[in-house]
PDBQT receptor file of N, H, CA, C and O in Angstrom, charges set to zero:
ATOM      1  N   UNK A   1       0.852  -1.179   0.000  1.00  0.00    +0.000 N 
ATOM      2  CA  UNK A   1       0.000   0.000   0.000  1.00  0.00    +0.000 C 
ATOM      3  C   UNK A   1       0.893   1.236   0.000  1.00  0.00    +0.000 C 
ATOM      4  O   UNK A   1       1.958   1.359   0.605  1.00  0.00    +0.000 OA
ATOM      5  N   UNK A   2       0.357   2.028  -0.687  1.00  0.00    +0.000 N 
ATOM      6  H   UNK A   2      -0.508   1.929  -1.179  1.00  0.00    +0.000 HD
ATOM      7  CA  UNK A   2       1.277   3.405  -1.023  1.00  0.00    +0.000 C 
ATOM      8  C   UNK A   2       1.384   4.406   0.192  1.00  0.00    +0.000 C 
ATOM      9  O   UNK A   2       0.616   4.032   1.078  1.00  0.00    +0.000 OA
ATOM     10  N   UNK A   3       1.760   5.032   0.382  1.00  0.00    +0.000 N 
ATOM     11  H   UNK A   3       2.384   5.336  -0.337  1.00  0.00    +0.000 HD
ATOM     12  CA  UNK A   3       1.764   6.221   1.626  1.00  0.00    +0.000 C 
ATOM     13  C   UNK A   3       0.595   7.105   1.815  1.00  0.00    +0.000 C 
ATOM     14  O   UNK A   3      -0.015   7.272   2.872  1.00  0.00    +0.000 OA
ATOM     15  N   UNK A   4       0.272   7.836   0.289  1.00  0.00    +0.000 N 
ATOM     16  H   UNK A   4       0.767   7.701  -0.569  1.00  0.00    +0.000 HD
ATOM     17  CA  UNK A   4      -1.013   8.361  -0.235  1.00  0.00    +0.000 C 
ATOM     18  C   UNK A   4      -2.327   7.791   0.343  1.00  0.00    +0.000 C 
ATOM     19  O   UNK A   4      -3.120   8.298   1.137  1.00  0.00    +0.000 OA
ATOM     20  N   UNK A   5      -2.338   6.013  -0.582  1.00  0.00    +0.000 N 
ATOM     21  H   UNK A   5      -1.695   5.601  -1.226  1.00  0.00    +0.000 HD
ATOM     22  CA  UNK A   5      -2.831   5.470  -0.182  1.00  0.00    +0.000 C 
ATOM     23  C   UNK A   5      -3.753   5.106   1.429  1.00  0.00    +0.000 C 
ATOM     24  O   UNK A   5      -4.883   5.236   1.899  1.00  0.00    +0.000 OA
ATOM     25  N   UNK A   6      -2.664   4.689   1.740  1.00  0.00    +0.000 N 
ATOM     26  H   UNK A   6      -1.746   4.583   1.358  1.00  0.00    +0.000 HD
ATOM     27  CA  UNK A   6      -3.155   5.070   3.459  1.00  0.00    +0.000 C 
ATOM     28  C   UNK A   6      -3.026   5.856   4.206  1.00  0.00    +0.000 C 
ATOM     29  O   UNK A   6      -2.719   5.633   5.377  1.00  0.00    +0.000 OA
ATOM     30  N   UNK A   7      -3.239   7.027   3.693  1.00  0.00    +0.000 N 
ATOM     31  H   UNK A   7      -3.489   7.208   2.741  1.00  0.00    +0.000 HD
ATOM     32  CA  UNK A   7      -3.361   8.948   4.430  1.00  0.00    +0.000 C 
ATOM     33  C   UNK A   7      -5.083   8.523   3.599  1.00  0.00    +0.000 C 
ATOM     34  O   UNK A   7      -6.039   8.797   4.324  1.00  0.00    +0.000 OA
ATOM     35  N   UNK A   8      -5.398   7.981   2.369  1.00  0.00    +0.000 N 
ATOM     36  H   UNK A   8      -4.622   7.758   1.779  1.00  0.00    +0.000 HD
ATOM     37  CA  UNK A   8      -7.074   8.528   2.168  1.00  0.00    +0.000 C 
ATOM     38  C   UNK A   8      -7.606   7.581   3.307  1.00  0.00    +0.000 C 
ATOM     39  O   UNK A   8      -8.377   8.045   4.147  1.00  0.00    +0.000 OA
ATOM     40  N   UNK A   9      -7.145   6.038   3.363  1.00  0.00    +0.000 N 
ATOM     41  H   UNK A   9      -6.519   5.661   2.681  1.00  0.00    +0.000 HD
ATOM     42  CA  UNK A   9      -8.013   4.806   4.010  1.00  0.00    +0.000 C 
ATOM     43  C   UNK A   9      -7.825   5.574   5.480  1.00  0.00    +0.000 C 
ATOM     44  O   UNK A   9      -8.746   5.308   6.252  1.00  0.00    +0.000 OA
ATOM     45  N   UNK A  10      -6.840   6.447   6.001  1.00  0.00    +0.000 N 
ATOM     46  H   UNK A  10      -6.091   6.663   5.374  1.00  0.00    +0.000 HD
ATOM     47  CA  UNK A  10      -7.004   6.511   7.366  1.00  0.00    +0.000 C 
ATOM     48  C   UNK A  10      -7.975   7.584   7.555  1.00  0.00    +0.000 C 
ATOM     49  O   UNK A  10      -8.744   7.506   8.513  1.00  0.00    +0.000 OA
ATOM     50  N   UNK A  11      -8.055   9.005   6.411  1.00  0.00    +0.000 N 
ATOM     51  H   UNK A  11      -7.430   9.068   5.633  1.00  0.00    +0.000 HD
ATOM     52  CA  UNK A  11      -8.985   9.685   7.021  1.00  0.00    +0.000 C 
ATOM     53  C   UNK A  11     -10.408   9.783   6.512  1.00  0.00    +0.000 C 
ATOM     54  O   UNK A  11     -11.288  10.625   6.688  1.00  0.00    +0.000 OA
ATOM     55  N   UNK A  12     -10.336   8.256   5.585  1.00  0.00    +0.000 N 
ATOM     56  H   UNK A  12      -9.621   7.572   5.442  1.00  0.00    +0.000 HD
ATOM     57  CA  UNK A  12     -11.766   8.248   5.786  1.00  0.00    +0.000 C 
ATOM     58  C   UNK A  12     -12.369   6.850   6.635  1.00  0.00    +0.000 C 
ATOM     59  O   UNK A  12     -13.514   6.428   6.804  1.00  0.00    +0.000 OA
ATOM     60  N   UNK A  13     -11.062   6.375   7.059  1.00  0.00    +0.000 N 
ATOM     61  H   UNK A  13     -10.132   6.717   6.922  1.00  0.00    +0.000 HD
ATOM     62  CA  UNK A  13     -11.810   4.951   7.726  1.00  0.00    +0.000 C 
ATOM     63  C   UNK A  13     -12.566   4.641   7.126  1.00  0.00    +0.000 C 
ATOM     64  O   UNK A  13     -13.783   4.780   7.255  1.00  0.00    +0.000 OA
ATOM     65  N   UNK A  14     -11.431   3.716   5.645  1.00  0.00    +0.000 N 
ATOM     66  H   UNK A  14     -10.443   3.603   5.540  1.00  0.00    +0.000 HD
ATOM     67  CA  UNK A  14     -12.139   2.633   5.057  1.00  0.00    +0.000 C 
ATOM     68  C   UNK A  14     -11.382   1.608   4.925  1.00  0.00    +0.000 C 
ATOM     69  O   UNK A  14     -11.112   1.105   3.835  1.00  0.00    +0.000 OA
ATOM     70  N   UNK A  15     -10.933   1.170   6.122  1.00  0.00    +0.000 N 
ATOM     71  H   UNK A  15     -11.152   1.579   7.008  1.00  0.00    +0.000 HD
ATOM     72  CA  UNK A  15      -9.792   0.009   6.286  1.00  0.00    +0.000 C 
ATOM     73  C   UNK A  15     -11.155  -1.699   5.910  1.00  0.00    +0.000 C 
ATOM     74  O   UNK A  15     -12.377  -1.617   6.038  1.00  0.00    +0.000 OA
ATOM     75  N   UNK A  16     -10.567  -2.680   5.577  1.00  0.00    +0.000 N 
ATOM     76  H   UNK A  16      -9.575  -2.746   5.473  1.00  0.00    +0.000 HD
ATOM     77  CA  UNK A  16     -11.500  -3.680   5.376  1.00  0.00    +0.000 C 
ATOM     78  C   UNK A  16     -10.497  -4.825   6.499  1.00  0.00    +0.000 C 
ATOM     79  O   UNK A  16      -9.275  -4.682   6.527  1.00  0.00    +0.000 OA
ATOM     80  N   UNK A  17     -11.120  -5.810   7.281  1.00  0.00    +0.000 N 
ATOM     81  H   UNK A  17     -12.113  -5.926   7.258  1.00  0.00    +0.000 HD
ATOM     82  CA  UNK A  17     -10.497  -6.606   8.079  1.00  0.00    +0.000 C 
ATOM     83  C   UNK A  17      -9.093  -7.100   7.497  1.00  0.00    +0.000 C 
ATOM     84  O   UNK A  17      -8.246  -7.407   8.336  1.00  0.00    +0.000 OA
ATOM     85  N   UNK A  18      -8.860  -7.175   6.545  1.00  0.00    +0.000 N 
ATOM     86  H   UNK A  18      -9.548  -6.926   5.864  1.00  0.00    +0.000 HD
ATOM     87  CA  UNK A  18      -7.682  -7.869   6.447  1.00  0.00    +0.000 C 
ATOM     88  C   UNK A  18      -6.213  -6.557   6.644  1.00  0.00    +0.000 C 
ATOM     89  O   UNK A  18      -5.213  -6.539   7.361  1.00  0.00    +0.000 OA
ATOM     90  N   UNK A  19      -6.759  -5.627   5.629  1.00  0.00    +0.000 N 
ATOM     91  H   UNK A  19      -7.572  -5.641   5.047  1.00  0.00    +0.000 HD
ATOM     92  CA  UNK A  19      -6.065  -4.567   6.335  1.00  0.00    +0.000 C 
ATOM     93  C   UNK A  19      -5.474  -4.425   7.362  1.00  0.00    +0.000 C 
ATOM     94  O   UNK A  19      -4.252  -4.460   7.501  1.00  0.00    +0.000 OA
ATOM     95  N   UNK A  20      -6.481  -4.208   8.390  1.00  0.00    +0.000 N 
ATOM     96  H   UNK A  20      -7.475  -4.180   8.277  1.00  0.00    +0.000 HD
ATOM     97  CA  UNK A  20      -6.516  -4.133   9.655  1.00  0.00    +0.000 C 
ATOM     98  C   UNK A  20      -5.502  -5.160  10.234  1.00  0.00    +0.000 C 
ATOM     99  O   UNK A  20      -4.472  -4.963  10.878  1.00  0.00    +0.000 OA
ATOM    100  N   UNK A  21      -6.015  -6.165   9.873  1.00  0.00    +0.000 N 
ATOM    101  H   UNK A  21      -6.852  -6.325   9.350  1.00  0.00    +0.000 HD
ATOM    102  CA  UNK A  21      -4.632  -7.332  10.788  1.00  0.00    +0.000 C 
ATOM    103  C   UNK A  21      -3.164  -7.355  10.011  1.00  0.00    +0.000 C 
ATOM    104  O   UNK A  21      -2.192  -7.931  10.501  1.00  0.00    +0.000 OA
ATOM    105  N   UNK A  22      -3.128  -6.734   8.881  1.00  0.00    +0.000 N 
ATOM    106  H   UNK A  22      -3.917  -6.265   8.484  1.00  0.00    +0.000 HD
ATOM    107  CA  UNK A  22      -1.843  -6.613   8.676  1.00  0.00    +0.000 C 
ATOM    108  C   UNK A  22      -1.222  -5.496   9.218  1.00  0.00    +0.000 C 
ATOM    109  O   UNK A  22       0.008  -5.464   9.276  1.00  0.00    +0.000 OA
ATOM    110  N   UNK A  23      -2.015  -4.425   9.690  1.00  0.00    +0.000 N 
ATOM    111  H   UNK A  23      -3.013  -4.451   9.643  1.00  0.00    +0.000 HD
ATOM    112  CA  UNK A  23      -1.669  -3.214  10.612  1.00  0.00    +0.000 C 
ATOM    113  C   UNK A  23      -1.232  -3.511  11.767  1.00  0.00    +0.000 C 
ATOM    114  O   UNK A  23      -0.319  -2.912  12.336  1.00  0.00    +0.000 OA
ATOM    115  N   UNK A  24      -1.936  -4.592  12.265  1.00  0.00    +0.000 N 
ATOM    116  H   UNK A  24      -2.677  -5.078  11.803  1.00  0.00    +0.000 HD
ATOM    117  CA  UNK A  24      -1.797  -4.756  13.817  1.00  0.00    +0.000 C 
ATOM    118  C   UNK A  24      -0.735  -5.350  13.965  1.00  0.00    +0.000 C 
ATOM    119  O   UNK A  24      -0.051  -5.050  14.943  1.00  0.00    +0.000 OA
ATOM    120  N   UNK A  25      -0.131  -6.688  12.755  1.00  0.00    +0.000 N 
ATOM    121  H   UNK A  25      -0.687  -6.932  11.961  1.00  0.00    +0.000 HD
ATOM    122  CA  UNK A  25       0.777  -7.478  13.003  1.00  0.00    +0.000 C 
ATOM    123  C   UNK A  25       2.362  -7.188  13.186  1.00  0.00    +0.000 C 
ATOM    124  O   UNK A  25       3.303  -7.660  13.824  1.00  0.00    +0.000 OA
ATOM    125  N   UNK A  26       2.028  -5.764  11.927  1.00  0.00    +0.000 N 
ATOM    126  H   UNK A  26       1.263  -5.381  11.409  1.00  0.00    +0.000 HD
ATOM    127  CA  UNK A  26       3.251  -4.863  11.787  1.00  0.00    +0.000 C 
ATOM    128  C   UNK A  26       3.226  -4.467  13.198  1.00  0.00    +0.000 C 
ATOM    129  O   UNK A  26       4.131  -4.855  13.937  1.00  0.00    +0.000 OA
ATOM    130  N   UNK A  27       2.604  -3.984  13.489  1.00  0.00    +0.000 N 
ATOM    131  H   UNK A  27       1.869  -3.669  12.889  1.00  0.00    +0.000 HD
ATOM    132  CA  UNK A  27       2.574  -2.886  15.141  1.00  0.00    +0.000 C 
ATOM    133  C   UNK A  27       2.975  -3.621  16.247  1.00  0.00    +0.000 C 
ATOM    134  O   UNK A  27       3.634  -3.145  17.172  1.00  0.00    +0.000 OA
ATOM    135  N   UNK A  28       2.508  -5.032  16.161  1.00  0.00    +0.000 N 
ATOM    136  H   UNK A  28       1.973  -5.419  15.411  1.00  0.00    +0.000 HD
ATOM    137  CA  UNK A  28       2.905  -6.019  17.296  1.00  0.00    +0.000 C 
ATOM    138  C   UNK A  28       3.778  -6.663  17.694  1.00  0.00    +0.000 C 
ATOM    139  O   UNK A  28       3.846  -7.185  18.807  1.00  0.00    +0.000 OA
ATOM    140  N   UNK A  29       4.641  -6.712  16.741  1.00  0.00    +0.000 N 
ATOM    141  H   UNK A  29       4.586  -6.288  15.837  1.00  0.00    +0.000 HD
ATOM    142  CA  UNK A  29       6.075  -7.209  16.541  1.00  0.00    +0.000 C 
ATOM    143  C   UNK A  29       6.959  -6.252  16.575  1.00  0.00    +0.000 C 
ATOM    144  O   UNK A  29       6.612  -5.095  16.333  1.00  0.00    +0.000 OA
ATOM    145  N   UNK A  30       7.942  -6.495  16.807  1.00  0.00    +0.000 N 
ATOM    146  H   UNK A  30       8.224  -7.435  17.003  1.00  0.00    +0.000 HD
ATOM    147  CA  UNK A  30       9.346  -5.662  17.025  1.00  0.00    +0.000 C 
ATOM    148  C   UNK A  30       9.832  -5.675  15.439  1.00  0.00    +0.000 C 
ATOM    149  O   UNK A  30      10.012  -6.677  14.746  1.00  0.00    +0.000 OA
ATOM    150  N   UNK A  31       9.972  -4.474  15.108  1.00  0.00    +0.000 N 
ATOM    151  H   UNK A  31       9.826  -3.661  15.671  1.00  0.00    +0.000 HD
ATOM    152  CA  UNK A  31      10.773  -4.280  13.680  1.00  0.00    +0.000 C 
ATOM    153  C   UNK A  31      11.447  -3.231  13.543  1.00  0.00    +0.000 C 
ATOM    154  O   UNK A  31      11.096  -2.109  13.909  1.00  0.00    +0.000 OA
ATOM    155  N   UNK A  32      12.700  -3.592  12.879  1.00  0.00    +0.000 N 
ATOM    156  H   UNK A  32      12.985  -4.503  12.582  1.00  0.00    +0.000 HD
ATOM    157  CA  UNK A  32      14.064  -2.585  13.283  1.00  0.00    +0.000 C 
ATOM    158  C   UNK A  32      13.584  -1.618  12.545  1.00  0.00    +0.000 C 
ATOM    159  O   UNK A  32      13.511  -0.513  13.082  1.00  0.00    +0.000 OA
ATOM    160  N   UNK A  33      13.134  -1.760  11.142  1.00  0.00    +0.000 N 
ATOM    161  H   UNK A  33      13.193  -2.658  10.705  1.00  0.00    +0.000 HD
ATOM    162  CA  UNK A  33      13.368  -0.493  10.326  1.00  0.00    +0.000 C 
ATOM    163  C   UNK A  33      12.224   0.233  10.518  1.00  0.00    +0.000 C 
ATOM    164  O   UNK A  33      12.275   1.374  10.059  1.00  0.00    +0.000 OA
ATOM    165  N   UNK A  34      10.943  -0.174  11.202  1.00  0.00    +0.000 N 
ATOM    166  H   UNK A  34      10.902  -1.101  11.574  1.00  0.00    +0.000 HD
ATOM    167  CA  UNK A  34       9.786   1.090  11.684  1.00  0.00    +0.000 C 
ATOM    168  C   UNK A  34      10.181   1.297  13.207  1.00  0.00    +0.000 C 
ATOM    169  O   UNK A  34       9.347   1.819  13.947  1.00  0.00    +0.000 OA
ATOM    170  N   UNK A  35      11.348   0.933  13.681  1.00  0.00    +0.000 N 
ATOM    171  H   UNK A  35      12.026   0.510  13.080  1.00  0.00    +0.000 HD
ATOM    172  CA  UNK A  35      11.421   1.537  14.857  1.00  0.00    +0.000 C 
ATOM    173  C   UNK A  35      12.386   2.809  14.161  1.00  0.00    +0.000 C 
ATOM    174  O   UNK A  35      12.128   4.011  14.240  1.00  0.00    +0.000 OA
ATOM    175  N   UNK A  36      13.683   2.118  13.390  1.00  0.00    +0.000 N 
ATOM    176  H   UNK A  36      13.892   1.143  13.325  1.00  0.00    +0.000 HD
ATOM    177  CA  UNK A  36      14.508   2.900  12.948  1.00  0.00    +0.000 C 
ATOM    178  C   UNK A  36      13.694   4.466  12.156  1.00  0.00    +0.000 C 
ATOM    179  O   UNK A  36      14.171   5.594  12.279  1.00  0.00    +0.000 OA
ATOM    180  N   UNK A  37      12.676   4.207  11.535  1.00  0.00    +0.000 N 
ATOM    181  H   UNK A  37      12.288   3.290  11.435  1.00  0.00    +0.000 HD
ATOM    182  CA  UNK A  37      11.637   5.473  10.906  1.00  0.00    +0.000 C 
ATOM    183  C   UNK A  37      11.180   6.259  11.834  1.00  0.00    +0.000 C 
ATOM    184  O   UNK A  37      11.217   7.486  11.735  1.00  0.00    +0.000 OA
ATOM    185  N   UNK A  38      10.737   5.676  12.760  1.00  0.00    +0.000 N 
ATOM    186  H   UNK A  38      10.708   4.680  12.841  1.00  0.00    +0.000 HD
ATOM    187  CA  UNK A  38      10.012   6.458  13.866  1.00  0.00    +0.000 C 
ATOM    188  C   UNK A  38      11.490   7.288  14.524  1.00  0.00    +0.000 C 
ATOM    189  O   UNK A  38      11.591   8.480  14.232  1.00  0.00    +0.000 OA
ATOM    190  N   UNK A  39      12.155   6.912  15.042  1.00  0.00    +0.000 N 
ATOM    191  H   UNK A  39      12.073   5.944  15.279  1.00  0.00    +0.000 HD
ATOM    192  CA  UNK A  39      13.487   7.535  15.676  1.00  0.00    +0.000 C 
ATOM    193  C   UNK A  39      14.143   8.619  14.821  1.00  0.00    +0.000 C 
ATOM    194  O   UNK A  39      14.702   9.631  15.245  1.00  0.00    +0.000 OA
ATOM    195  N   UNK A  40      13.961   8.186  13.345  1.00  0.00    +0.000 N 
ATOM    196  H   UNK A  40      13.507   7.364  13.001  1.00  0.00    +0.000 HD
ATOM    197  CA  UNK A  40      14.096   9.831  12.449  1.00  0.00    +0.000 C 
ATOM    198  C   UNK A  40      13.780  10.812  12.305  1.00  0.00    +0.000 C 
ATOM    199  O   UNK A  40      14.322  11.906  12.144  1.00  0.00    +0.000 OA
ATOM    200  N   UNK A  41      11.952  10.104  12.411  1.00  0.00    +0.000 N 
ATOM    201  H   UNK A  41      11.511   9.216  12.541  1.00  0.00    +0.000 HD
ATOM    202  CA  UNK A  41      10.853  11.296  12.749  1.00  0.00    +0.000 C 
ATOM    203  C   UNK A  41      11.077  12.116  13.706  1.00  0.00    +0.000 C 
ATOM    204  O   UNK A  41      11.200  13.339  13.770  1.00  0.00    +0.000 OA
ATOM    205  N   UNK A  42      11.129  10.854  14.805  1.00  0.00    +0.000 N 
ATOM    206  H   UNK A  42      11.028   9.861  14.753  1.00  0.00    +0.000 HD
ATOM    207  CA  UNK A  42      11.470  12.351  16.438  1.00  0.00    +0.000 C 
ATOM    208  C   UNK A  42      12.464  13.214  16.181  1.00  0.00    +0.000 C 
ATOM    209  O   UNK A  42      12.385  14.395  16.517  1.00  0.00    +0.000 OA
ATOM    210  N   UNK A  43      13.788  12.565  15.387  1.00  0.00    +0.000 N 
ATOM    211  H   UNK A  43      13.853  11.605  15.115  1.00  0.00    +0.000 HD
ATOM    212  CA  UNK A  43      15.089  13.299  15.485  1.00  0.00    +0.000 C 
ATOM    213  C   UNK A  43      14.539  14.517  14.641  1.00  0.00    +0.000 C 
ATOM    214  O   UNK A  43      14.499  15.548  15.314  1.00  0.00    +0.000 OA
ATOM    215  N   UNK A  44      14.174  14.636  13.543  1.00  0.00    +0.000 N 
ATOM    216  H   UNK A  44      14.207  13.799  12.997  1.00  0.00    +0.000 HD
ATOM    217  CA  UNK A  44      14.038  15.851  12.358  1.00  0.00    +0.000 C 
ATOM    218  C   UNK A  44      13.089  16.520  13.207  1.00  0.00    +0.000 C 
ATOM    219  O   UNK A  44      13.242  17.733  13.351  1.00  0.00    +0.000 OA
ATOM    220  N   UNK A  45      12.154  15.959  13.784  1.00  0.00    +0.000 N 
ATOM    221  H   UNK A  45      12.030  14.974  13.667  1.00  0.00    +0.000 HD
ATOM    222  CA  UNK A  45      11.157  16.781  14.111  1.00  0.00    +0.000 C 
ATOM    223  C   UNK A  45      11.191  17.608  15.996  1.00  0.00    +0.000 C 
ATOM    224  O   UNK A  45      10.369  18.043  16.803  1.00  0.00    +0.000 OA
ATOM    225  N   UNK A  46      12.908  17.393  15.886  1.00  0.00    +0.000 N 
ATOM    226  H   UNK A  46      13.576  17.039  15.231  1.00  0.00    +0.000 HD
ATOM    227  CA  UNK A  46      13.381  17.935  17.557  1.00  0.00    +0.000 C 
ATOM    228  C   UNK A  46      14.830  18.736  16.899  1.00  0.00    +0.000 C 
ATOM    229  O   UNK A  46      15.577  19.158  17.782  1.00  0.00    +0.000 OA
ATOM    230  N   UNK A  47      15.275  18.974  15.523  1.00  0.00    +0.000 N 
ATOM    231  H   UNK A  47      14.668  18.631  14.806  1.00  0.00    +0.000 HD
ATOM    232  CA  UNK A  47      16.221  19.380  15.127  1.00  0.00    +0.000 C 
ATOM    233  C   UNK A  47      16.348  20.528  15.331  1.00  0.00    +0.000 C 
ATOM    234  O   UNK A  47      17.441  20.879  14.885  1.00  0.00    +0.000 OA
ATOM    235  N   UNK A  48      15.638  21.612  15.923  1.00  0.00    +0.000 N 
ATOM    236  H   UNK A  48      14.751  21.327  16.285  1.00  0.00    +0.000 HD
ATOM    237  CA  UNK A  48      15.940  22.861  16.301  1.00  0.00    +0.000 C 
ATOM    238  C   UNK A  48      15.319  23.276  17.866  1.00  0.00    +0.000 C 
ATOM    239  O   UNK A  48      15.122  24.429  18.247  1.00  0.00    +0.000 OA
ATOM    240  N   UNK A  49      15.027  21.821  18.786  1.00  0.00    +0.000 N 
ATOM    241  H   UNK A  49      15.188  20.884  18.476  1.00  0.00    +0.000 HD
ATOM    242  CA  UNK A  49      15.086  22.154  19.608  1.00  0.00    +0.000 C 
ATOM    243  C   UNK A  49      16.590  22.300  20.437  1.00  0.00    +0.000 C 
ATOM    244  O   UNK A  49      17.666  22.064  19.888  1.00  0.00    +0.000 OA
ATOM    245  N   UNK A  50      16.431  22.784  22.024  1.00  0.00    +0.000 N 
ATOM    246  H   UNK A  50      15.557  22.976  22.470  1.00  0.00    +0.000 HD
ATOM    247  CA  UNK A  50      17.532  23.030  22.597  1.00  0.00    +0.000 C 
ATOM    248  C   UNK A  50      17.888  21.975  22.902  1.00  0.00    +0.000 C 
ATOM    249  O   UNK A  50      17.018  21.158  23.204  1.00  0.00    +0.000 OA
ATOM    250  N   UNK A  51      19.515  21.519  22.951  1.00  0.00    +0.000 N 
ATOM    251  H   UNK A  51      20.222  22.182  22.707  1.00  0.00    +0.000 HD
ATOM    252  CA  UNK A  51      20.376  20.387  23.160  1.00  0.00    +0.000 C 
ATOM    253  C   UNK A  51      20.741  20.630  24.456  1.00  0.00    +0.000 C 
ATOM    254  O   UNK A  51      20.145  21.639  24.834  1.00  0.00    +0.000 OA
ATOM    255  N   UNK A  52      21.451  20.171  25.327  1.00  0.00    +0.000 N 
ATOM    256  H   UNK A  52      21.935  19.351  25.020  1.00  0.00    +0.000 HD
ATOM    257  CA  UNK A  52      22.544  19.709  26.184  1.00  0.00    +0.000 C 
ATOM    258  C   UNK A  52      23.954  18.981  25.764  1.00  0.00    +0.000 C 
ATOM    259  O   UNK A  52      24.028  18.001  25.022  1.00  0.00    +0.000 OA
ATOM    260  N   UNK A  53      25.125  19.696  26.424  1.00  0.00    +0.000 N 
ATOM    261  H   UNK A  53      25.064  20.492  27.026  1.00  0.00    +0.000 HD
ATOM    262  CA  UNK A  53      26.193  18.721  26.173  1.00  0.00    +0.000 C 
ATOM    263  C   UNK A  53      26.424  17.629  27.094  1.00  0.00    +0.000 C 
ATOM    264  O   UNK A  53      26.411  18.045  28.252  1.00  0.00    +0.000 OA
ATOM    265  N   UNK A  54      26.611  16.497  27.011  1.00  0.00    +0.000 N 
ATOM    266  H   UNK A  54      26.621  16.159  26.069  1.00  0.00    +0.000 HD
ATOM    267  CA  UNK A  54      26.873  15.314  28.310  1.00  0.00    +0.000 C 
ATOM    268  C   UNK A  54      27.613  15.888  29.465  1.00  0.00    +0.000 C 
ATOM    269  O   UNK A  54      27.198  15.487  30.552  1.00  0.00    +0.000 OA
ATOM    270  N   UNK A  55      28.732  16.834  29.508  1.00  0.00    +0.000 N 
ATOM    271  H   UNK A  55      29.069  17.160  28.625  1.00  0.00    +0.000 HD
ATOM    272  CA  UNK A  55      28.414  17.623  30.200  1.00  0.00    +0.000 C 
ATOM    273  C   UNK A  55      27.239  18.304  31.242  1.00  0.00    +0.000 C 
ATOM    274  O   UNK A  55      26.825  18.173  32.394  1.00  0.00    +0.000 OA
ATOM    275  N   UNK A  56      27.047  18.969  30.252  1.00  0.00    +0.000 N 
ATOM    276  H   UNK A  56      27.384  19.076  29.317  1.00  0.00    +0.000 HD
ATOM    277  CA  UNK A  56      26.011  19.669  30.621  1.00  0.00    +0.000 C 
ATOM    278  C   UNK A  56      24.636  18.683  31.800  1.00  0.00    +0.000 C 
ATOM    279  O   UNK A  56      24.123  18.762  32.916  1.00  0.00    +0.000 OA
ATOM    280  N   UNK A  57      24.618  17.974  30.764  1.00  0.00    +0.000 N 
ATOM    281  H   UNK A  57      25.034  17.910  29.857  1.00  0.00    +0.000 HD
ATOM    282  CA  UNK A  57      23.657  16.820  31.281  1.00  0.00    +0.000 C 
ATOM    283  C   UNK A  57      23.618  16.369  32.510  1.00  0.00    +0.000 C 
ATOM    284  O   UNK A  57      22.713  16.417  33.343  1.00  0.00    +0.000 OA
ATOM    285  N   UNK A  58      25.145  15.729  32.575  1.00  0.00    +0.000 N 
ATOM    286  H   UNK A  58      25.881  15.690  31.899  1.00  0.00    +0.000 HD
ATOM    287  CA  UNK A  58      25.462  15.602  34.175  1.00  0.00    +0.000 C 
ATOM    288  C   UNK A  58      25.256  16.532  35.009  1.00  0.00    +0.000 C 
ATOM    289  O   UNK A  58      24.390  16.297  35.852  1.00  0.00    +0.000 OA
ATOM    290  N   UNK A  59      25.739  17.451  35.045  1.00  0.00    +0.000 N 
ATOM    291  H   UNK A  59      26.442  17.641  34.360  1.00  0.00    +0.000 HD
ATOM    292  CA  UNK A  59      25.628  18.787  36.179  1.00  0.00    +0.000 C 
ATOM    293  C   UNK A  59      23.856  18.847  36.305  1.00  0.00    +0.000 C 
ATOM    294  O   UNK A  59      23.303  19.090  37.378  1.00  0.00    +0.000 OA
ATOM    295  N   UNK A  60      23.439  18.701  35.595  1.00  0.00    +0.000 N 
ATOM    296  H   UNK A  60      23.887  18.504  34.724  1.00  0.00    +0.000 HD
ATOM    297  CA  UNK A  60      21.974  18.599  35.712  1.00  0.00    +0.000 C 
ATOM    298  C   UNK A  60      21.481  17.729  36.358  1.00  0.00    +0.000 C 
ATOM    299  O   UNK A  60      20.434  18.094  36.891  1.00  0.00    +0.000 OA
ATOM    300  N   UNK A  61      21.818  16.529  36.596  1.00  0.00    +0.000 N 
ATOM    301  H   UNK A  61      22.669  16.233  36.162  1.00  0.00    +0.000 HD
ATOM    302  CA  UNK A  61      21.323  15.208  37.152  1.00  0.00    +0.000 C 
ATOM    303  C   UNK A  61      22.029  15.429  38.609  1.00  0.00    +0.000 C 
ATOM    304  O   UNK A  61      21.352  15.714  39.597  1.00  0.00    +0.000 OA
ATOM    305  N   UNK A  62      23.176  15.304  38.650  1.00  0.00    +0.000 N 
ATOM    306  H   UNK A  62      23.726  15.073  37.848  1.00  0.00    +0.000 HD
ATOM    307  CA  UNK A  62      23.761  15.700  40.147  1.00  0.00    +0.000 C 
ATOM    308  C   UNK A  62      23.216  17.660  40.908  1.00  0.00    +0.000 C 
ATOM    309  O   UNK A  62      23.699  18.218  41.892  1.00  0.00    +0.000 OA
ATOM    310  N   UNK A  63      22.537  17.982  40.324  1.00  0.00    +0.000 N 
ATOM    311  H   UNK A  63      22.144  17.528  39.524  1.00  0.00    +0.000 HD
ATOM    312  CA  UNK A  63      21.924  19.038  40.814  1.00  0.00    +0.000 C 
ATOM    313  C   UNK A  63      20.675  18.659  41.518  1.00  0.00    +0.000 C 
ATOM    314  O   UNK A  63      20.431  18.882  42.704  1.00  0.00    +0.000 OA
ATOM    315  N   UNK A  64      19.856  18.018  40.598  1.00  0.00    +0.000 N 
ATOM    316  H   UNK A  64      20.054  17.837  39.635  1.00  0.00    +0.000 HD
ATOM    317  CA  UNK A  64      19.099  17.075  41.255  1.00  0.00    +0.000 C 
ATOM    318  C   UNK A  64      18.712  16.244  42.893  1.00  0.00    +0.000 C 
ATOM    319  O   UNK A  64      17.640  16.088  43.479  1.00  0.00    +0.000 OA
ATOM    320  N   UNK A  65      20.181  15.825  43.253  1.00  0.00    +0.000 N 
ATOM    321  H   UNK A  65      21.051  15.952  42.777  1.00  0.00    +0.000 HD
ATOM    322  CA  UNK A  65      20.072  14.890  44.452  1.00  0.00    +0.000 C 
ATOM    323  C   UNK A  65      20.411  15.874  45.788  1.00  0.00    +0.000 C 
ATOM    324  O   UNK A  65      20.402  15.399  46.923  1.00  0.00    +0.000 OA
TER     325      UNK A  65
């Protein structure tokens, strides 16, 4: 199924059962390369938030206690 594709079936919810369990099966299982997609997403989509250096980080955590 194309990308397109399932942007129309999701916003019109017209998934048919079989669909559906191939959605779920993907989702239910551990898989490197939609974990690896998802972890890109967050990264691009946090690329201009504020960082910390490990440094930094530490002094933060031992400030903490």
């Amino acid at each position: 199924m194309t990308s397109q594709n399932f942007a129309v079936k999701k916003k019109r919810g017209t998934w048919n059962p079989e669909e559906l369990e191939k959605i779920v099966n993907v989702l239910a299982k551990p898989n490197e390369d939609v974990e690896n997609a998802l972890m890109l997403e967050i990264m691009r989509s946090r690329k201009n938030d504020e960082t910390l250096t490990y440094d930094e980080f530490k002094a933060e955590i031992a400030s903490w206690k």
